[in-house]
N, C-alpha and C positions, 0 to 999 in steps of 0.2 A: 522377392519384395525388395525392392528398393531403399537403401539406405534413410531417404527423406521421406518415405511413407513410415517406417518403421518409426523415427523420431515422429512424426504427427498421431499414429496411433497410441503413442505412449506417454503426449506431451499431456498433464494434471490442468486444470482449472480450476479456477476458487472462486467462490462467488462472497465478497465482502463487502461491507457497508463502508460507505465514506458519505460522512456530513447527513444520514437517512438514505442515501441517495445506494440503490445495487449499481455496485461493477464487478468485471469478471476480472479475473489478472489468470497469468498462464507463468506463474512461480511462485513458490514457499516461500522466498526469503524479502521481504520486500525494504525498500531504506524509503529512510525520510522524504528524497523528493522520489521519489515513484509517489508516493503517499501524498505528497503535494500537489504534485500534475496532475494526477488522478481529481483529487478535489480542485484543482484551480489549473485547469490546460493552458491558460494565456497568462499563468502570473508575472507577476512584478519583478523582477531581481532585486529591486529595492524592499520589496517590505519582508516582515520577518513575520513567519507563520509558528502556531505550535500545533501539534499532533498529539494527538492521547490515545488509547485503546483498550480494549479491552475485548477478551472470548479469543485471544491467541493461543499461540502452541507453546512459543516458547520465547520470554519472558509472556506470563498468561494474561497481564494488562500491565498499564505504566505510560510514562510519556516518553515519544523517540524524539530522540533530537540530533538536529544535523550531524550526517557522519555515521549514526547508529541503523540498526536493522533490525525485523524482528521476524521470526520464524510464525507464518499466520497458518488459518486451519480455515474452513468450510467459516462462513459467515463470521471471522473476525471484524468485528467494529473499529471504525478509526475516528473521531473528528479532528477536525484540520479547522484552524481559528487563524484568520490576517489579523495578528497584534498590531498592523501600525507598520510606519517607513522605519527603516534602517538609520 
């Protein structure tokens, strides 16, 4: 078996909520913009977004903000909210 089959048969997916909305991601650990692009793929650089959560692994809900990550599990919830320009 080949090295890159080995890594594909072993690679985890999560199926998490953003905004009501399912996506899948293919890592535990996810940051802030992962969690933004996910809910907003064309955003702004200018506007400032907040993130909230809850049903993680580890902290188990809270707000992530720029720069933070949080350890998710099977169906952690996130909302993602555009506060407005920068």
């Amino acid at each position: 078996m080949s090295e890159e089959h080995t890594e594909a048969v072993h690679k985890k997916e999560y199926k998490i909520i953003v905004n009501g909305g399912a996506a899948t991601v293919d890592k535990e650990v996810l940051s802030f913009d992962d969690v933004v692009n996910i809910a907003f793929p064309n955003r702004d650089p200018n506007t400032v977004y907040s993130v909230s959560y809850e049903k993680a692994k580890d902290p188990k809900e809270g707000e992530l903000l720029p720069g933070q990550s949080v350890t998710i599990k099977e169906n952690t919830e996130f909302d993602v909210d555009d506060t407005g320009k920068s």
